[in-house]
C-alpha positions as CSV (number, residue, x, y, z in Angstrom):
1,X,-73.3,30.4,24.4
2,X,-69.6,30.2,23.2
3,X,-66.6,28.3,24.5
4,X,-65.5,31.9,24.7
5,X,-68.1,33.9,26.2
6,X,-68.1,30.8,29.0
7,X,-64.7,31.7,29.4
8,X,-64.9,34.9,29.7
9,X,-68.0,34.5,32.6
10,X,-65.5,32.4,34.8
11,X,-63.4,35.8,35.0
12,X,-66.3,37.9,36.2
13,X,-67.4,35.4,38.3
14,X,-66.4,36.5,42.0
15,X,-63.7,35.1,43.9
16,X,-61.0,32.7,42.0
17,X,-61.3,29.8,40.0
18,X,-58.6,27.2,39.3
19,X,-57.4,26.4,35.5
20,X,-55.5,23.3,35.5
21,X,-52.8,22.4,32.7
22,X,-52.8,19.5,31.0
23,X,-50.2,18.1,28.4
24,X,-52.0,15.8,26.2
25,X,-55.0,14.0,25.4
26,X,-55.0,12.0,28.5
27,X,-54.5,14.4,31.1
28,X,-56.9,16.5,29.4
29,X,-59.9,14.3,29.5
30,X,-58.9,13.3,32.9
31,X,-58.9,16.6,34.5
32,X,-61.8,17.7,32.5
33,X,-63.7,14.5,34.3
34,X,-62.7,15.9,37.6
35,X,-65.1,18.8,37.3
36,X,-62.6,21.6,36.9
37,X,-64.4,24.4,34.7
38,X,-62.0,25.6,32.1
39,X,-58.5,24.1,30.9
40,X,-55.2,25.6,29.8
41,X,-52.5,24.2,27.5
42,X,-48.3,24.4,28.8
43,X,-45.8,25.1,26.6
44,X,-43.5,23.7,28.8
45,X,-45.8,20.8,29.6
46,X,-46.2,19.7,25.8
47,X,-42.5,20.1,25.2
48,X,-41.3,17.9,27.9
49,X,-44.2,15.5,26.8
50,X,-42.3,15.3,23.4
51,X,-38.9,15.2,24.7
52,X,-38.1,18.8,23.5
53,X,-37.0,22.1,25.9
54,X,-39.1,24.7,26.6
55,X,-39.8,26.7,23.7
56,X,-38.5,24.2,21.0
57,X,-42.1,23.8,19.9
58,X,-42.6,24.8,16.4
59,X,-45.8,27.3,16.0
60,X,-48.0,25.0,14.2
61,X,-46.8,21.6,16.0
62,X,-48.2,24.1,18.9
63,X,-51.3,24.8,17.1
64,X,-52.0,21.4,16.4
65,X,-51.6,20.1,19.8
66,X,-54.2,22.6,20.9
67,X,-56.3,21.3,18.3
68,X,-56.5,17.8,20.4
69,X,-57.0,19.5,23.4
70,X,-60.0,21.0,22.1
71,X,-61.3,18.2,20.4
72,X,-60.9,16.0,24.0
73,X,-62.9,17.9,26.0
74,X,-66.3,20.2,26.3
75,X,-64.8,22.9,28.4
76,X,-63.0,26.2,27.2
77,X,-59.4,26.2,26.5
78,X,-57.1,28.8,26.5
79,X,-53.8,28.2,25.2
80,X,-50.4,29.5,26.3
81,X,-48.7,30.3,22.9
82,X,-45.5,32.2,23.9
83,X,-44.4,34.5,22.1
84,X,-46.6,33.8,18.9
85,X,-45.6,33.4,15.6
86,X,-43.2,36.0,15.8
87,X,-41.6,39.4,17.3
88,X,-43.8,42.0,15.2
89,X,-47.3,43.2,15.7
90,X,-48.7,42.1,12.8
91,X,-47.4,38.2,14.2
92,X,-49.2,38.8,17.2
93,X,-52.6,39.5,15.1
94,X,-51.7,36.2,13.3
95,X,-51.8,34.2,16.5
96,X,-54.7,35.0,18.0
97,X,-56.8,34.5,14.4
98,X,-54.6,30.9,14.4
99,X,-55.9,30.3,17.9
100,X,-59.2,30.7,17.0
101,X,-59.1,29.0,13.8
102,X,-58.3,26.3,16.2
103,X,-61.2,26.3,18.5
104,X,-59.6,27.8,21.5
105,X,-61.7,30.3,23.8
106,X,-58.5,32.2,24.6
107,X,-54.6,32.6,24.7
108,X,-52.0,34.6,26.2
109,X,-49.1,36.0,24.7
110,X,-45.7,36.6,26.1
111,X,-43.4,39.9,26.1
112,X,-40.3,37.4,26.2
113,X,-38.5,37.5,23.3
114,X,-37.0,34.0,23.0
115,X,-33.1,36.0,23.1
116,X,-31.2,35.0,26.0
117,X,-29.2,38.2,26.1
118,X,-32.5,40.6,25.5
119,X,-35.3,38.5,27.2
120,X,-37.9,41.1,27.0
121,X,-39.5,43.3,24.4
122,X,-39.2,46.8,24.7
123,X,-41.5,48.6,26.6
124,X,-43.0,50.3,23.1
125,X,-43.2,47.3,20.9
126,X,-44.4,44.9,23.8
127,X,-47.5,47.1,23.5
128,X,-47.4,47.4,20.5
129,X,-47.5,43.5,19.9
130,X,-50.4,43.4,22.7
131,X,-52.7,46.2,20.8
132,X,-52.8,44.1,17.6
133,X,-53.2,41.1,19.4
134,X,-56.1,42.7,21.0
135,X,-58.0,44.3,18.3
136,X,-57.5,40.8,16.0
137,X,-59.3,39.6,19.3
138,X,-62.0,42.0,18.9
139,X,-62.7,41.1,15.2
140,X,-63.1,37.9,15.7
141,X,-67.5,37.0,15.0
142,X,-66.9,34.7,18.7
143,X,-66.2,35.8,21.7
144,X,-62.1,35.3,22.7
145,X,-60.5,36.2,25.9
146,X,-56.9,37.6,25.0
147,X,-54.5,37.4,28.1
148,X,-50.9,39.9,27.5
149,X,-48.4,38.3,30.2
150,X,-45.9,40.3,31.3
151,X,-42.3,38.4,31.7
152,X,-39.9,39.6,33.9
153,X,-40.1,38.0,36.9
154,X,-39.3,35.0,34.9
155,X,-36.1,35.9,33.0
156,X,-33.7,37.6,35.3
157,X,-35.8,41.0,35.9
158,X,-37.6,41.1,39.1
159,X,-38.7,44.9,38.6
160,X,-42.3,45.4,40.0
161,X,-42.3,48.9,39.3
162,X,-42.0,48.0,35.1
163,X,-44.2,44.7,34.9
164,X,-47.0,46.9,36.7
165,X,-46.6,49.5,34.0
166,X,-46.9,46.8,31.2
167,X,-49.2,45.3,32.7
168,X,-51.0,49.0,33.0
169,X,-50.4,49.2,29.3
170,X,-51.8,45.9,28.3
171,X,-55.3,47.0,29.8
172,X,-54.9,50.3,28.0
173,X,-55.0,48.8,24.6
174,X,-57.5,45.7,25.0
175,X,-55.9,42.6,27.2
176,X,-58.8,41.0,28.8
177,X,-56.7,39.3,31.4
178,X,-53.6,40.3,32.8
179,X,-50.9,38.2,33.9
180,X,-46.9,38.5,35.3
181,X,-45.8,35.0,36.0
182,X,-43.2,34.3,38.8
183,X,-44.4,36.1,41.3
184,X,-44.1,34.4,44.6
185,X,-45.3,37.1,47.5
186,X,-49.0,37.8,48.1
187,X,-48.5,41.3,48.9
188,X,-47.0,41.5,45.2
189,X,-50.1,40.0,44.0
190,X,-51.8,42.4,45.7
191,X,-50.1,45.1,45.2
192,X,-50.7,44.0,40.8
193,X,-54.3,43.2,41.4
194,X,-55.2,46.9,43.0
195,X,-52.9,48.1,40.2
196,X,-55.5,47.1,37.2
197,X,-58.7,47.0,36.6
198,X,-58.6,43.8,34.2
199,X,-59.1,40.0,35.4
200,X,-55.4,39.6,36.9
201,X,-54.3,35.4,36.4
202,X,-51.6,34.2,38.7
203,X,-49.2,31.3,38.8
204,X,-49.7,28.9,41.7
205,X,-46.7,28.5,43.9
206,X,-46.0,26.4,47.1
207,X,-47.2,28.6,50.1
208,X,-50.3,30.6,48.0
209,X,-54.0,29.0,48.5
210,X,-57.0,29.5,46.7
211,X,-58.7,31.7,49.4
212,X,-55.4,34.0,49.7
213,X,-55.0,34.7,46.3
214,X,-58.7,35.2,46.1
215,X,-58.4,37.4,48.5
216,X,-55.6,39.1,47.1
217,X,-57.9,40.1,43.8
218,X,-56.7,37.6,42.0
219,X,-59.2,35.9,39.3
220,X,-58.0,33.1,37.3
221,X,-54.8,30.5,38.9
222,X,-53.1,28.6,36.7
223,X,-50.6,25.6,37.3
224,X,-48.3,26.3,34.4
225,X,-46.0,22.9,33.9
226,X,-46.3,22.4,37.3
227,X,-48.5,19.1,37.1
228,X,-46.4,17.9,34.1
229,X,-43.4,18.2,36.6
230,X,-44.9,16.3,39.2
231,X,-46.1,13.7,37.0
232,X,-41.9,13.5,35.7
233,X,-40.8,13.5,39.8
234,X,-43.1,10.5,40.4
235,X,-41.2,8.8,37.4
236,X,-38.1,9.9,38.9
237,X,-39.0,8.8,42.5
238,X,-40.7,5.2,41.0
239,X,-37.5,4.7,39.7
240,X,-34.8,5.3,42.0
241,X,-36.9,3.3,44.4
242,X,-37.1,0.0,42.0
243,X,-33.2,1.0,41.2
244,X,-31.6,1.6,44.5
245,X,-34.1,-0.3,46.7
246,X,-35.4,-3.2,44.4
247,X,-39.1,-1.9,45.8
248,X,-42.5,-1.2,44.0
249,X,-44.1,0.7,46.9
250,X,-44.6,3.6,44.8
251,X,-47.1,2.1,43.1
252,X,-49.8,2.3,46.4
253,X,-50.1,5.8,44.7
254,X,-50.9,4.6,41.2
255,X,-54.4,6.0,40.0
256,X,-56.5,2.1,39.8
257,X,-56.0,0.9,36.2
258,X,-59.5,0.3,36.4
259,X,-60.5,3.8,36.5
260,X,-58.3,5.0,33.8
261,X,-59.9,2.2,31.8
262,X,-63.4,3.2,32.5
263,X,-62.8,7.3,31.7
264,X,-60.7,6.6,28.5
265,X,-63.8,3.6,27.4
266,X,-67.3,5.8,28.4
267,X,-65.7,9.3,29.2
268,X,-66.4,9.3,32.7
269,X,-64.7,8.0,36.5
């Protein structure tokens, strides 16, 4: 069976399961060893690993970094591409035949524009954008799960009302999964899960759990840059302790060199 068909199994699977996000070759062998049964690229994640903003990533430096990912590890990856490789349908098409061109069992697409002072697509062409994505998905000879997030919550529009619609839209035109990051309330979640029909993914946030979101219809959680950020605040902890305290407790909480040696030398803890 297919990385993609796999994929797609997890989603129809009952209950939740976790999709963890690693940045580079590293982290992605390393979660991969920890038994965790599908794995997600972050924009933000990759960017910060090479010293760039979110979204400064070119297309094909992103491509190419999802090409390791794939290449480190067994599992399924899906990939978060943003916006694609540009604003008009026909761009979305090209993404998702670049994606799989690259070995990925899925990716998700953005309605976020990349324009500070229009952050989201219109209604029509977001759609629009998410249709050709979809059938390009659907022509593809292996299976590919196609996830159409919806934006909003994220850039200065908290309108449940209009990220339910797109949402609503997306599964009307082929989205396999569904997905409206930066939603924080469970009854929200709720409230998008009993609103489509479609695998609904949802961004992990202090104060969800696994068995709440679960039970909340939610089907796929996802960690965004979250893990990417922690790994930068134990840099930034580590070092204000050696700066203003002259102090190297921080390193009780350093995974054992020894194990990092042994997964990167026979790929396994």
């Amino acid at each position: 069976m297919d990385k993609g068909a796999l994929f797609r199994q997890l989603h129809e699977a009952p209950g939740a399961f976790l999709i963890p996000n690693p940045w580079d070759i590293g982290t992605a062998k390393l979660l991969a060893s920890f038994g965790f049964k599908a794995l997600a690229t972050t924009s933000a994640g990759f960017a910060f690993s090479r010293g760039l903003p979110d979204g400064a990533v070119a297309f094909d430096m992103m491509i190419t970094h999802c090409k390791e990912i794939v290449a480190a590890t067994d599992l399924p990856v899906s990939a978060d591409l943003e916006r694609g490789k540009g604003d008009s349908p026909e761009s979305a098409a090209e993404t998702i035949f670049a994606a799989q061109a690259a070995g990925l069992a899925g990716c998700s697409i953005e309605d976020y524009t990349d324009d500070p002072d229009n952050p989201i697509y219109d209604f029509s062409l977001a759609v629009e954008r998410v249709a050709a994505a979809a059938e390009a998905a659907r022509a593809l000879h292996n299976d590919f799960v196609f996830t159409a997030r919806a934006e909003n919550f994220l850039h200065g529009r908290p309108d449940l009302d209009d990220t339910i619609a797109r949402l609503q839209a997306f599964e009307r035109v082929g989205a396999d999964v569904l997905y409206a990051p930066g939603i924080t309330d469970i009854e929200m979640v709720r409230t998008i899960c009993s609103s489509v029909s479609k695998p609904v993914n949802v961004l992990a946030v202090p104060g969800f759990t696994m068995p709440a979101l679960a039970d909340a219809g939610a089907s796929r959680i996802s960690l965004g840059s979250k893990l990417t950020t922690h790994a930068f605040g134990m840099m930034q902890r580590a070092s204000r302790e050696m700066l203003e305290q002259g102090t190297f407790e921080f390193s009780k909480d350093c995974m054992p060199y020894v194990d990092l040696q042994r997964l990167f030398s026979t790929g396994s803890l």
